[in-house]
VOGU-584321 format. One record per residue (C-alpha): residue in one letter; x, y, z. Coordinates in Angstrom, 1 decimal, decimal comma, always signed. Example, Ala and Ser with C-alpha at 12.3 -4.5 7.8 and 13.67 -1.06 7.14 Angstrom:
BEGIN
{'A'; {+12,3; -4,5; +7,8}}
{'S'; {+13,7; -1,1; +7,1}}
//
This chain:
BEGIN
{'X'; {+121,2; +146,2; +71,5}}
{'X'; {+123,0; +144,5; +74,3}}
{'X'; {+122,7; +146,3; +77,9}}
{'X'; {+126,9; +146,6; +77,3}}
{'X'; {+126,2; +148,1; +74,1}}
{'X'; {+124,2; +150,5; +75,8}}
{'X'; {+126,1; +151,5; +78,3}}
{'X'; {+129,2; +151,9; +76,3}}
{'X'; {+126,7; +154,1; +73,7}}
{'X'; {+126,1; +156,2; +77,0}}
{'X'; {+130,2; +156,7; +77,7}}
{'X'; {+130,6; +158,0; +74,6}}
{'X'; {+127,3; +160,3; +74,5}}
{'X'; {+128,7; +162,1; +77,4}}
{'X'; {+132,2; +162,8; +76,0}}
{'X'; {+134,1; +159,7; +76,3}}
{'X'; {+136,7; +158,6; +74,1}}
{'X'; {+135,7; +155,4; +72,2}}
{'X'; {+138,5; +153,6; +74,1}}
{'X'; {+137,8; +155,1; +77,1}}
{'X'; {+134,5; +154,0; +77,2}}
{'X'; {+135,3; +150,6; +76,3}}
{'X'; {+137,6; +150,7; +79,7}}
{'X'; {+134,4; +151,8; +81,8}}
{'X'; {+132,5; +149,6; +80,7}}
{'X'; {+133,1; +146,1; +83,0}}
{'X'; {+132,8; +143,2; +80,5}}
{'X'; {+131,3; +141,0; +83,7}}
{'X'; {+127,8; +143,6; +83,4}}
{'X'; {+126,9; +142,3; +79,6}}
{'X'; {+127,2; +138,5; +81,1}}
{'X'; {+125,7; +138,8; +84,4}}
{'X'; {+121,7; +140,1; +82,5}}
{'X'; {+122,6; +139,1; +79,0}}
{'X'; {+118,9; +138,8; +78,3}}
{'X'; {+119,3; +135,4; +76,2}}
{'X'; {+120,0; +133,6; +78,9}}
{'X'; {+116,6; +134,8; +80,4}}
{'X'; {+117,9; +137,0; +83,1}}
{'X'; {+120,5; +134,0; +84,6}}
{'X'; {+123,8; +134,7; +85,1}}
{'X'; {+126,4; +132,8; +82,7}}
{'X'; {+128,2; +131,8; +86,0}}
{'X'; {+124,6; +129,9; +87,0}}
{'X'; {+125,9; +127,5; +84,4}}
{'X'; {+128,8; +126,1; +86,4}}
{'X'; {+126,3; +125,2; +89,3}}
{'X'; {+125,9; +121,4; +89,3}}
{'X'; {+122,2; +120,7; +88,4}}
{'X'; {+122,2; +118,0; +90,7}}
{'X'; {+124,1; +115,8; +93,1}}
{'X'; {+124,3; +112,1; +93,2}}
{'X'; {+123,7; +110,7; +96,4}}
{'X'; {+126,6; +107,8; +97,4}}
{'X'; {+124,8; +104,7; +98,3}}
{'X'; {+124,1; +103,4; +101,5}}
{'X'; {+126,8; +100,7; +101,6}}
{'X'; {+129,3; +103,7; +101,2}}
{'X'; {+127,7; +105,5; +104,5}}
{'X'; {+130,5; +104,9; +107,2}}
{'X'; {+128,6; +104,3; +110,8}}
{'X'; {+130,1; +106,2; +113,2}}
{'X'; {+127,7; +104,7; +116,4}}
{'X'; {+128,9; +104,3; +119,8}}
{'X'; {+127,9; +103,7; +123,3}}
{'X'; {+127,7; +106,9; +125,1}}
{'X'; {+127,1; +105,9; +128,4}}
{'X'; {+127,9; +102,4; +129,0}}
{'X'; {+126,5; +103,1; +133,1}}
{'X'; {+123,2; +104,6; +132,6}}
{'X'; {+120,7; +102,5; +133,7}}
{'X'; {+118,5; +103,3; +131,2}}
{'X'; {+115,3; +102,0; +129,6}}
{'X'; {+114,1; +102,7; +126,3}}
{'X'; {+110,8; +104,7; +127,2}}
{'X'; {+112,1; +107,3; +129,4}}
{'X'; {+115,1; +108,0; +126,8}}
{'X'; {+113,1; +108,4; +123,8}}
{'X'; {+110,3; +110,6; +126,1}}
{'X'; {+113,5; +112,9; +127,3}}
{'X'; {+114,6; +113,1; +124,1}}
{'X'; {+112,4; +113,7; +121,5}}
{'X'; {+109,9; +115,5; +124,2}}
{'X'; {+106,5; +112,5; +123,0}}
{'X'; {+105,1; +112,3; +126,3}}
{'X'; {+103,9; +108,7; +126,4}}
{'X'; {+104,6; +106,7; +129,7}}
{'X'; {+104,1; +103,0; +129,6}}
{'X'; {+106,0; +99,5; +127,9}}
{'X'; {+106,8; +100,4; +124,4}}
{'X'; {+104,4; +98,3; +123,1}}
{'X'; {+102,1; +100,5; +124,1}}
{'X'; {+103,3; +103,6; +122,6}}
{'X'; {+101,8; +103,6; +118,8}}
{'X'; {+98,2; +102,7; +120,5}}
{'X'; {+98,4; +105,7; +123,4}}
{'X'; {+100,2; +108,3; +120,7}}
{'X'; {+97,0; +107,8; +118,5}}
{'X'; {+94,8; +111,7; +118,7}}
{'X'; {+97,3; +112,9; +120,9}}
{'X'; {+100,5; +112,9; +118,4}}
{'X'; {+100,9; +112,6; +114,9}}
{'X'; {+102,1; +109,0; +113,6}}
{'X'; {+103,2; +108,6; +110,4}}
{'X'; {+105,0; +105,9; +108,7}}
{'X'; {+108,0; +106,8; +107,5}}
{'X'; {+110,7; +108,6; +109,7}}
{'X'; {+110,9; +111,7; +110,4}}
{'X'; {+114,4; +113,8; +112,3}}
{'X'; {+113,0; +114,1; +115,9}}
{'X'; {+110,2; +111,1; +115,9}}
{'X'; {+109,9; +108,3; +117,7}}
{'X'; {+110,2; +105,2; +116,0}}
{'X'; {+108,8; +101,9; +117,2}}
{'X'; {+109,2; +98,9; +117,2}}
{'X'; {+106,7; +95,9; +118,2}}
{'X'; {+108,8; +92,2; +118,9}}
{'X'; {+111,6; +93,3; +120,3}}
{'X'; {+112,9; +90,1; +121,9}}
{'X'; {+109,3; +88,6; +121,5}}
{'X'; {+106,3; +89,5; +120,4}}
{'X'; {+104,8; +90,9; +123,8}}
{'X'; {+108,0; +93,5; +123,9}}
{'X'; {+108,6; +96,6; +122,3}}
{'X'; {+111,0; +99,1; +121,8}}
{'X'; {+111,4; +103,0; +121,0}}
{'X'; {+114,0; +104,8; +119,7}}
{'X'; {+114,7; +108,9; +118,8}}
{'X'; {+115,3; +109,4; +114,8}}
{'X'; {+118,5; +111,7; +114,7}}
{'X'; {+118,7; +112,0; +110,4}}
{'X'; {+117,4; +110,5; +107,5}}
{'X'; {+120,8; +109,9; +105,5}}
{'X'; {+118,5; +108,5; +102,7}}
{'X'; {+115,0; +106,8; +101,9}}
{'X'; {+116,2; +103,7; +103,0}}
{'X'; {+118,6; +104,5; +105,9}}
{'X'; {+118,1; +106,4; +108,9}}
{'X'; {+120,4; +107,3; +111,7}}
{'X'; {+119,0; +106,9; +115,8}}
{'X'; {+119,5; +107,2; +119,8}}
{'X'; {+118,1; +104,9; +121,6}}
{'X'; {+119,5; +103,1; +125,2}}
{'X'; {+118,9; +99,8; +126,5}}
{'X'; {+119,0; +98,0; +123,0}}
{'X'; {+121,9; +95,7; +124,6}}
{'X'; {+119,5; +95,1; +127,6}}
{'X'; {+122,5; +96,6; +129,9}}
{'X'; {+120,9; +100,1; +130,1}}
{'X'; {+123,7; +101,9; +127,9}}
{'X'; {+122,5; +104,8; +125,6}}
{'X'; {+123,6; +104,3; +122,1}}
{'X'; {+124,2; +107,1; +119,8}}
{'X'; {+124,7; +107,6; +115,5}}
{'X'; {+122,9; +104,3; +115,5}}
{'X'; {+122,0; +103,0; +111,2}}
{'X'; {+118,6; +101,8; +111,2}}
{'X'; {+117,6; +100,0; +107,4}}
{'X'; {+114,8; +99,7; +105,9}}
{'X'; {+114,7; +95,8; +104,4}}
{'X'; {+110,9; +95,6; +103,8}}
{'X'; {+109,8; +94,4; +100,4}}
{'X'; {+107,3; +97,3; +99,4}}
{'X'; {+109,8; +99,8; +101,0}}
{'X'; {+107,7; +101,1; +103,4}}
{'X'; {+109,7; +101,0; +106,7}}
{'X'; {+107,6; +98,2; +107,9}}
{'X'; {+110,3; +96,0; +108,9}}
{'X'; {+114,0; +96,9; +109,2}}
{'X'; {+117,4; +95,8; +110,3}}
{'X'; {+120,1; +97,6; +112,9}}
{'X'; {+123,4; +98,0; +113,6}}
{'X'; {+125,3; +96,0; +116,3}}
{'X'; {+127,6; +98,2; +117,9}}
{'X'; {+130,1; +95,8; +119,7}}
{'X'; {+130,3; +93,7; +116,1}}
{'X'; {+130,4; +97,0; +113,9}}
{'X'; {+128,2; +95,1; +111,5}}
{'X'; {+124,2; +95,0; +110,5}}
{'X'; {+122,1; +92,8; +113,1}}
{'X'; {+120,6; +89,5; +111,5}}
{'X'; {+117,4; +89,6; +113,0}}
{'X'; {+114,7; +92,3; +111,1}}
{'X'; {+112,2; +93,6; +113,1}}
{'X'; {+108,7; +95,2; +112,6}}
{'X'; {+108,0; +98,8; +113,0}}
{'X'; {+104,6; +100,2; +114,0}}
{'X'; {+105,4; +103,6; +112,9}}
{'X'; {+107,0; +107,0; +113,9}}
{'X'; {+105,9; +109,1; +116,5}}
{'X'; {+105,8; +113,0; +115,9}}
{'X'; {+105,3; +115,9; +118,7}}
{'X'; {+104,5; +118,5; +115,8}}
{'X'; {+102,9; +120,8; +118,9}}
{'X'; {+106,3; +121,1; +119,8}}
{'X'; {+108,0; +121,5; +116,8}}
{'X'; {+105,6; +124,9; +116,3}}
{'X'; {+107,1; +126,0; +119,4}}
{'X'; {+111,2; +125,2; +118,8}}
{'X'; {+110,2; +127,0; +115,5}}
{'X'; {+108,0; +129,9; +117,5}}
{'X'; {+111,0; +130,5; +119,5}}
{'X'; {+113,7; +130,2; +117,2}}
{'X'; {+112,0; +133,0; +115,3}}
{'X'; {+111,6; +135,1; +118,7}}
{'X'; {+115,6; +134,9; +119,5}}
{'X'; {+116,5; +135,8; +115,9}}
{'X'; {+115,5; +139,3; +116,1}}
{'X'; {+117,0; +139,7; +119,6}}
{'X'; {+120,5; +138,5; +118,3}}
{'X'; {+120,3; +141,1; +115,7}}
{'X'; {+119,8; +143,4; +117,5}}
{'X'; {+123,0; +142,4; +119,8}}
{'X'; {+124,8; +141,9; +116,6}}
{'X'; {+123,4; +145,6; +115,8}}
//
């Protein structure tokens, strides 16, 4: 017997008319636990099961130069912004973050990404991961990639290596609004996780004080 069935047995049990019941009884209860559907609503049906990501040609950049004035290298941006307290040319960087941050190599929102041949091969260059947008396309802040000391922002940064392994990848020029020719070698990403555990730490701490204001 259906859970409807049952509760429209109970209607008329206690008195109800047999139309009566059939009124009290909200046709939306049978369908919401009807138990061949394994205790899923009917509605859960008309949830897609999954979503088809566009591709990356169809991702519309939307970098700019944020401050054309700055006067700003690469190093002390990427250390401002993503809080990986590495001083030092980027070339440097993926050697001093090694035991002191965690390096990975694919991208992560937040790291550090670096590159090694940036103009030539003694020259580096760091930049601050803003999204992933997909496997192959990331999104990044960086300054000084003109060489005028601007900060760039909602920079598209593609991976083009043959295994797929962010080892080498192309940018975005800005002034041309079009992909860079020149690919260029990453090292790897550059995680402060230490200080992820405390944005998350402290998030956590503020969420019970806002409820209670909200209380």
């Amino acid at each position: 017997m259906s859970p409807r069935a049952i509760l429209l047995a109970a209607c008329t049990a206690a008195g109800f008319t047999a139309s009566e019941a059939e009124a009290l009884t909200p046709l939306a209860f049978e369908a919401s636990i009807d138990p061949s559907m394994d205790g899923a609503s009917m509605y859960a049906t008309l949830a897609p099961q999954s979503f088809e990501r566009l591709p990356d040609a169809a991702y519309e950049p939307t970098a700019y130069v944020a401050n054309a004035r700055a006067g700003k290298q690469c190093v002390p941006f990427a250390r401002e912004e993503s809080g990986v307290e590495i001083f030092g040319d980027a070339n440097t960087w993926w050697q001093q973050a090694r035991g002191k941050y965690e390096r990975a190599e694919a991208p992560e929102e937040e790291s550090v990404m670096v590159l090694r041949g940036y103009a030539t091969d003694a020259r580096g260059h760091v930049a601050v991961v803003r999204e992933i947008v997909s496997p192959t396309l990331i999104i990044v802040d960086h300054a000084n990639w003109l060489n005028g000391g601007e900060i760039t922002r909602n920079v598209p940064v593609r991976d083009v290596s043959a295994n797929g392994d962010w080892s080498q990848v192309q940018v975005w020029h800005v002034p041309g609004q079009h992909w860079g020719s020149r690919t260029y070698n990453v090292q790897g990403f550059i995680q402060d996780l230490v200080q992820d555990v405390r944005d998350q730490v402290a998030g956590e701490r503020q969420a019970p004080a806002a409820e209670a204001l909200v209380g």
